[in-house]
C-alpha angles and dihedrals in degrees: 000000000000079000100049094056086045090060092050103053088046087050087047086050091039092050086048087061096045091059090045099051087050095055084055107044090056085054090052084042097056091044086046098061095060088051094058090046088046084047094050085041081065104035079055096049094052097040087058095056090048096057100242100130097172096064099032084056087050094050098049097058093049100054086047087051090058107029076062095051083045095060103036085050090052090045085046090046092045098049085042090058093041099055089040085058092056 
């Protein structure tokens, strides 16, 4: 009985963590989607002085695809949070 109870607070405590880690990693997943458009931004910029027009082309509209999504899920974010606020 002592180690049932025991369970239940640890699943109560696990389940607070798992909430927790999921709040992180969204914030990582929002930053970490402008760190994928700055790396195709780069991978862009060099394939470009390199000649490979193809890639660099490529690149470029990736990183625009997502720099977009980036900024319409932080307007989003940011008008969420206000009316939540008020």
């Amino acid at each position: 009985m002592i180690k049932k109870t025991l369970n239940s607070k640890s699943s109560f405590l696990n389940a607070q963590n798992v909430h927790k880690t999921h709040f992180d990693i969204n914030r990582k997943g929002i930053g970490g989607l402008l760190s994928w458009a700055i790396v195709f931004l780069i991978v862009a910029i060099v394939a470009a002085i390199f000649g490979f027009g193809g890639v660099a082309g490529t690149s470029i509209t990736i990183a625009k695809w997502l720099a977009i999504i980036f900024v319409i899920l932080f307007v989003v974010s940011v008008i969420a949070h206000t009316i939540k606020r008020a």
